[in-house]
C-alpha positions as MATLAB code, in Angstrom:
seq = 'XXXXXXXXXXXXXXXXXXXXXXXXXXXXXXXXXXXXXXXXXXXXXXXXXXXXXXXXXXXXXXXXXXXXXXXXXXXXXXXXXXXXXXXXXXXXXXXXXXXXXXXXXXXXXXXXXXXXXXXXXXXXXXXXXXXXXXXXXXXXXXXXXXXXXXXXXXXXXXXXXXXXXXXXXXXXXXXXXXXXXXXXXXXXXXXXXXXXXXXXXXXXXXXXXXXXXXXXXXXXXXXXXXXXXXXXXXXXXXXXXXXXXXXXXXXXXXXXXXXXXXXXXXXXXXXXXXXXXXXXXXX';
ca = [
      -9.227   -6.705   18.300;
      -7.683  -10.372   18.805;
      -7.061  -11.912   15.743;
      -9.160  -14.639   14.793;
      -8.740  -14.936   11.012;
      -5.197  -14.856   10.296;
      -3.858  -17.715    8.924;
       0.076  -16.939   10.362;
       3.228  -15.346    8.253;
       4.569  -17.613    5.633;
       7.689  -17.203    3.697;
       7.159  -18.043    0.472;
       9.635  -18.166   -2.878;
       8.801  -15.649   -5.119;
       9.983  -14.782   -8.305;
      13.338  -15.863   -7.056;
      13.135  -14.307   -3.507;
      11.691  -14.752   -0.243;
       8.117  -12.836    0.375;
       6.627  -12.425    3.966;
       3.033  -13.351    3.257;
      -0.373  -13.143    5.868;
      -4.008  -14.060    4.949;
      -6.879  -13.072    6.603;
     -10.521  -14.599    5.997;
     -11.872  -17.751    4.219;
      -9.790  -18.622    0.764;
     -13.064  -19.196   -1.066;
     -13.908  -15.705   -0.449;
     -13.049  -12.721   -3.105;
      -9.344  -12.077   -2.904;
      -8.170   -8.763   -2.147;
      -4.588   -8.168   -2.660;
      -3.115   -5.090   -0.112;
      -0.108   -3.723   -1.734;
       1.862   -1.205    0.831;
       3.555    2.145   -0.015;
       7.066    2.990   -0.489;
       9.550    1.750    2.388;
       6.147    0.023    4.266;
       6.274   -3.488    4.874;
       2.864   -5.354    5.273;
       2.109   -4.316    8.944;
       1.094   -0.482    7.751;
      -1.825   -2.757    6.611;
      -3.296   -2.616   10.253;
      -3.887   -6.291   11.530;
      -7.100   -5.305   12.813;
      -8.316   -3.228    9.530;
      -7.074   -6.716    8.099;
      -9.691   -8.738   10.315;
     -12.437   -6.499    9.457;
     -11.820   -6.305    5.607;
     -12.109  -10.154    6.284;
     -15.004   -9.628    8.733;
     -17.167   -8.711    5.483;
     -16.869  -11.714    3.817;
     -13.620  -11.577    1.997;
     -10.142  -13.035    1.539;
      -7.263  -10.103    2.838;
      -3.410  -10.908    1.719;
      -0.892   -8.482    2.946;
       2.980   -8.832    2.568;
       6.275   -7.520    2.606;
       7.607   -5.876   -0.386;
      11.528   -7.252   -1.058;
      13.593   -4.589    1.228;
      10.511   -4.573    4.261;
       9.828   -6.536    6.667;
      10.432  -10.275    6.838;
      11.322  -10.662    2.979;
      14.561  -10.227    1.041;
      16.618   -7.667    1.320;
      19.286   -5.688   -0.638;
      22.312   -3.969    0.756;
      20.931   -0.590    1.136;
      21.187    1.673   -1.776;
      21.629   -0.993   -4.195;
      18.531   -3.029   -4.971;
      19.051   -4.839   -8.060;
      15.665   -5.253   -8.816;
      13.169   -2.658  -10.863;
       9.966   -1.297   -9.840;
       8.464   -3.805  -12.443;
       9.814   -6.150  -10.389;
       7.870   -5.455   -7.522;
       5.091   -4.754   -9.629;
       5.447   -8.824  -10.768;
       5.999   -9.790   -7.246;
       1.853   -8.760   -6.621;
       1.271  -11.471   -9.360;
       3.656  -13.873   -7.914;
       2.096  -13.998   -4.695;
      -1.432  -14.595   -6.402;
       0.157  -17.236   -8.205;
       1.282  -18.719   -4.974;
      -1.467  -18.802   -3.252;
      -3.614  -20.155   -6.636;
      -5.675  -16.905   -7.119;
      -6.406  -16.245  -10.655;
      -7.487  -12.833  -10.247;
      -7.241  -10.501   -7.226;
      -9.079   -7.202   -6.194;
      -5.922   -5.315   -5.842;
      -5.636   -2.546   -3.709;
      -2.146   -0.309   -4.473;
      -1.128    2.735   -1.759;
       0.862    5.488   -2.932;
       4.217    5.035   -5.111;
       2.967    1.363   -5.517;
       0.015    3.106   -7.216;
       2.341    2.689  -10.117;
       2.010   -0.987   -9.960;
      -1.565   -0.810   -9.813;
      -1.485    1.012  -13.457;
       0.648   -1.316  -14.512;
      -1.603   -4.307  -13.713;
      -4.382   -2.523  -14.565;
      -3.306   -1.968  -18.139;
      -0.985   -4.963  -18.582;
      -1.945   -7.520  -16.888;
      -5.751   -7.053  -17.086;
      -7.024  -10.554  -16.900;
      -5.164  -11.163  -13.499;
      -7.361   -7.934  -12.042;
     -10.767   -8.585  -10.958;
     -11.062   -4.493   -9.464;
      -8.081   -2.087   -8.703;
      -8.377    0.050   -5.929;
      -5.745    3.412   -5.317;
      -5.427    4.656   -2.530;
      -3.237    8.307   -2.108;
      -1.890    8.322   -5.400;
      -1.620   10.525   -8.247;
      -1.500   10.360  -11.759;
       2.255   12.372  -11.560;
       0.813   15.048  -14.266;
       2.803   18.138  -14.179;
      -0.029   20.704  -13.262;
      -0.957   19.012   -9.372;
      -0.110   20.787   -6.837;
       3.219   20.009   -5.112;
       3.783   18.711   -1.802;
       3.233   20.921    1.326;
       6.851   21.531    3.291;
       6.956   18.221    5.380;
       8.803   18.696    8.502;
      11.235   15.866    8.139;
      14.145   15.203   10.294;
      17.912   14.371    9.198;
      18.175   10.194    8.112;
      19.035    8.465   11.495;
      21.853    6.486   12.040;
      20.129    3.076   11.269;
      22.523    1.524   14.126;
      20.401    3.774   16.670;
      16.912    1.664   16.483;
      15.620    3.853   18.906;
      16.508    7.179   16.784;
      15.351    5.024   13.948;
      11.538    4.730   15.439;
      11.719    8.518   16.076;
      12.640    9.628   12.329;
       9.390    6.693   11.473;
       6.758    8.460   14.210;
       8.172   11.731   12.830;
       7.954   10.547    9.098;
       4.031    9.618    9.978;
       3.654   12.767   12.089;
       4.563   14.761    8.816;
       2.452   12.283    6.082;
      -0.538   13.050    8.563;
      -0.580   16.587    7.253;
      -2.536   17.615   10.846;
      -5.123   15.077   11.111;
      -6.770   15.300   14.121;
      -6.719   11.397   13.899;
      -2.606   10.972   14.236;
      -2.458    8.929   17.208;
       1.064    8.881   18.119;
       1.386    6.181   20.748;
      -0.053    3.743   18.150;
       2.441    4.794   15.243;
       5.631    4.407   17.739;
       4.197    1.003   18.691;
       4.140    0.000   15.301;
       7.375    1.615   14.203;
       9.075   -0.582   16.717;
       7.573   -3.445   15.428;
       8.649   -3.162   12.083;
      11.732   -1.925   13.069;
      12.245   -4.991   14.609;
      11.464   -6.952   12.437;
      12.651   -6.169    9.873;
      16.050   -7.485    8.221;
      17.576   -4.542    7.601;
      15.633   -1.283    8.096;
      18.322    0.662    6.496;
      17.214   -0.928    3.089;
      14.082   -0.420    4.028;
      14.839    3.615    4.265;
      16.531    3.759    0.976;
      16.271    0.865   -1.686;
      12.749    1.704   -2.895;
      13.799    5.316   -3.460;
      16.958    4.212   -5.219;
      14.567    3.055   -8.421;
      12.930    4.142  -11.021;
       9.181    3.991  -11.180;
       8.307    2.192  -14.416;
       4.752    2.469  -16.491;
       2.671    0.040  -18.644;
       3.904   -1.516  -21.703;
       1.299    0.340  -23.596;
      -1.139    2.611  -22.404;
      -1.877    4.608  -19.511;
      -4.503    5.311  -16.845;
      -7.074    5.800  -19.553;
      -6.909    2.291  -20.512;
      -7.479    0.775  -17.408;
     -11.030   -1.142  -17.963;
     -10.823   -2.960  -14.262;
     -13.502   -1.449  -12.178;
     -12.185    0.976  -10.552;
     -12.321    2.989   -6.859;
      -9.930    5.891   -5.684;
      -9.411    6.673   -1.970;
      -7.796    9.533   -0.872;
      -7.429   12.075    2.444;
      -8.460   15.472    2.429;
      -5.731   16.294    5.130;
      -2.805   14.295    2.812;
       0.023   17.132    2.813;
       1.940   14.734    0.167;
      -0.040   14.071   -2.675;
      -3.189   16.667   -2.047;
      -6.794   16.074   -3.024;
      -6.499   17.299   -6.374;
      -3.906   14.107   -7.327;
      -6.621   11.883   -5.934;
      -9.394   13.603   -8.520;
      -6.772   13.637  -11.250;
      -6.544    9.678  -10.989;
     -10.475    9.325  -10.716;
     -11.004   11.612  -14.198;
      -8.195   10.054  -15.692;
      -9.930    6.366  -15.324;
     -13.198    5.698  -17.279;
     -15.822    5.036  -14.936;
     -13.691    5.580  -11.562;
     -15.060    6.295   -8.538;
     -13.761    8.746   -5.656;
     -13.766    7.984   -1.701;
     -12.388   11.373   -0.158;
     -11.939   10.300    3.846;
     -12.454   13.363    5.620;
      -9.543   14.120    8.160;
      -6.921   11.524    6.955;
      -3.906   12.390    5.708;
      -1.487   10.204    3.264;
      -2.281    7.316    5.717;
      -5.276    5.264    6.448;
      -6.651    6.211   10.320;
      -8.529    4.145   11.921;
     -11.650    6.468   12.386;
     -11.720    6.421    8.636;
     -12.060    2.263    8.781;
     -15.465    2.219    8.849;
     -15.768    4.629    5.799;
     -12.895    2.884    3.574;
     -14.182   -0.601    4.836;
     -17.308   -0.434    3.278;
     -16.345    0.952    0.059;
     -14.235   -1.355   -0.514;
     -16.745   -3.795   -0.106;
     -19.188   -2.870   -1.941;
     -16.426   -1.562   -4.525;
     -15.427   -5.916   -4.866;
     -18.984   -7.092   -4.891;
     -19.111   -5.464   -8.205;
     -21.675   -2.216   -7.250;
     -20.377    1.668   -6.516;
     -19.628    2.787   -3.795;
];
């Protein structure tokens, strides 16, 4: 797909840093905030699944958490920042960009910051969206054995793409939708670009995941949708249920044949949830 809504990366200052910013769609439109996971800067927010969100009549912001991409980084294994931190920087950017309140979507780990939003920071959340997360309760089932290889040496960028493909291989958990060439196209992209990929491998690891100030997934009142693989090896289907019961009124998207990733035969499918999911109806 050529992109035809993008407004360009900005760099914008941020709660006292630099943040890698891209919009997508008409600013008048609802806002929908895309929050990455762990170690992901904005472009494992396909472009293209970008243009389409936008397509349907709304306003997409991705970015680059601090340590990814284009935006600040730490030396690696000593970010001096907390996960609240990050957490703030999802409000910071709204506040940048003038939005009031945001239909935020949060991916994995970052699903922390989506509690936290949800619960303190309620008026700043039009709808919250999780997708692969978990609640972290004690009785889920574990993670399958991923097949991960040894850390590269992150002098090597091409040994650096190969532990990223084989880092996505793994997440996949055997989804017949893995396509490789595309993941190793857009390793070395972000590899690239990046401004230092070995803070990128380690810093958001290297913190603590913090919760609400009160509260918990109970008190969430945002409306509410959870989106989740059936293949995810990482956080299996039962985490994804967990955070739909735990939320009053939550609703579950299970995307046959994904994995703790977001395929693109699944677009269609997660596309129009989440659509209907901001216009205020269930999906």
């Amino acid at each position: 797909m050529t992109s035809h809504q993008s407004h360009g990366e900005q760099l914008l200052d941020i709660n006292g840093v630099e943040l890698c910013v891209e919009r997508f769609g008409d600013p008048a439109a609802p806002a929908i905030v895309l929050v990455a996971g762990a170690a992901a800067s904005m472009l494992w927010w396909d472009a293209d699944l970008c243009e389409q969100i936008a397509g349907r009549g709304r306003y997409v912001i991705r970015y680059d958490h601090r340590d990814t991409g284009r935006s600040t980084s730490y030396p690696p294994g000593q970010p001096t920042y907390s996960f609240n931190d990050l957490t703030l920087d999802v409000l910071g950017v709204q506040d940048a960009l003038d939005i009031e309140r945001a239909h935020v979507v949060c991916q994995s780990m970052f699903g922390g910051s989506g509690l936290i939003l949800g619960v303190d920071h309620p008026d700043r959340v039009a709808s919250l969206t999780f997708v692969s997360t978990s609640t972290g309760a004690d009785d889920l089932p574990p993670p399958s054995d991923l097949a991960m290889p040894a850390e590269p040496d992150s002098s090597d960028a091409a040994a650096v793409v190969e532990y990223v493909v084989a880092g996505a291989r793994a997440f996949a958990g055997g989804s017949p939708y893995f396509d490789e060439a595309a993941i190793r196209a857009l390793a070395e992209r972000d590899v690239a670009r990046a401004r230092n990929y070995a803070s990128t491998l380690a810093n958001h690891y290297a913190i603590e995941p913090d919760g609400p100030a009160r509260g918990g997934f109970g008190d969430i009142a945002a409306p509410t949708l959870v989106v989740h693989g059936d293949h995810d090896p990482f956080l299996p289907l039962p985490h994804g249920e967990a955070v739909r019961d735990a939320i009053p009124g939550a609703e579950l998207l299970v995307l046959k044949g994904a994995g703790h990733d977001l395929p693109k035969p699944v677009w269609d499918d997660f596309v129009s949830a989440l659509v209907r999911h901001t216009e205020g109806a269930r999906p």
